[in-house]
N, C-alpha and C positions, 0 to 999 in steps of 0.2 A: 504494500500500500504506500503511495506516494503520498508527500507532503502536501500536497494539493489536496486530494481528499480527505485530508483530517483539518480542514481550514473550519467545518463546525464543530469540530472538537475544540478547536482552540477560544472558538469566538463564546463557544458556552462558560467559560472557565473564567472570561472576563466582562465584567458589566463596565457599561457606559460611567458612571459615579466613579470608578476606577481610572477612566481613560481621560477624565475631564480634569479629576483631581492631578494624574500625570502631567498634562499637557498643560496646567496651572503650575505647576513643579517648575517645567521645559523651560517656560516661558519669564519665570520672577528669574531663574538661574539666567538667564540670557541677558535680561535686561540689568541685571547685576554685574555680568562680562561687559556688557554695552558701557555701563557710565563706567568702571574702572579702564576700560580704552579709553573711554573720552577723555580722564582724567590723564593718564598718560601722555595722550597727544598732545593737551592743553598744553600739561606741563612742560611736555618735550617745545615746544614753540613760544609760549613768553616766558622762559624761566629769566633769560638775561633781560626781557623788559620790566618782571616783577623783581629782580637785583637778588634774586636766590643764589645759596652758593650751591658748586656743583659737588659737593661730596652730599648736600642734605637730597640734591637732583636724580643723584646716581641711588643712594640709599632709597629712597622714594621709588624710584625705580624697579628695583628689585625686590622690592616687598610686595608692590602692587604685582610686578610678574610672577611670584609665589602666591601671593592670592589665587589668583587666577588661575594657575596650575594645579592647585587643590579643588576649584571649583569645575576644571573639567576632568583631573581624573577620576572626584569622588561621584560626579554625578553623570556625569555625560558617558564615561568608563565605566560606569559604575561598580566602583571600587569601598564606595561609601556600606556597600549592604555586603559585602563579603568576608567571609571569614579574617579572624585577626592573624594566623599563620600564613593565608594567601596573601595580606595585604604586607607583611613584613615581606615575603617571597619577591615579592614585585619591587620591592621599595627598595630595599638592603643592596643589592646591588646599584642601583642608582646614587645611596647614599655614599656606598664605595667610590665610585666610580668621580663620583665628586668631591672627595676630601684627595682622591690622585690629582684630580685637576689642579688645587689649591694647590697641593702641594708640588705641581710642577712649574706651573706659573708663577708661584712663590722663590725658588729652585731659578728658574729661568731668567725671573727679575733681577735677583742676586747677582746672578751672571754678568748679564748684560751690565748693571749700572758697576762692578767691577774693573769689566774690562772698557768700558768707559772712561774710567776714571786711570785709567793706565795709558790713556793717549794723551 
């Protein structure tokens, strides 16, 4: 039996109050990614007419892009309703994989402004 044919198995299994409340869900999560863009863009475009500095620019920055990356893995992924071993599985490597970055960009800055300062 093809997945086609069990399309009334499925449709029984879900009520409409389910799909309206989901698609209420879709939609506040969206408009939530919308203004933390807008705010970004904003930012990224009068930071030097509003006389902000660029460390608070940069830090602003990347909190909002961590937001935002939590609001589409947890929900859009959904990653939010899955087990807590699955969401470490997923995560742990990433979190590796990110403290190597630091640590090679950190590694690599050193360098550079080293031999920099040897010319």
């Amino acid at each position: 039996m093809s997945d086609f044919d069990r399309t009334a198995e499925y449709a029984h299994s879900h009520s409409e109050e389910d799909g309206i409340g989901l698609r209420k869900h879709i939609w506040k999560i969206f408009w939530v990614l919308l203004a933390i863009t807008g705010a970004e863009v904003t930012l990224g475009l009068f930071w030097k007419d509003w006389s902000l500095a660029w460390a608070f620019v940069k830090w602003t920055f990347i909190i909002l892009t961590l937001i935002k990356a939590y609001f589409i893995v947890a929900d859009y992924m959904h990653l939010k309703h899955e087990y807590k071993n699955f969401k470490l599985m997923v995560a742990v490597p990433y979190i590796v994989l990110v403290i190597y970055l630091i640590i090679m960009v950190l590694a690599e800055a050193v360098f550079v402004h080293d031999s920099h300062n040897l010319m």
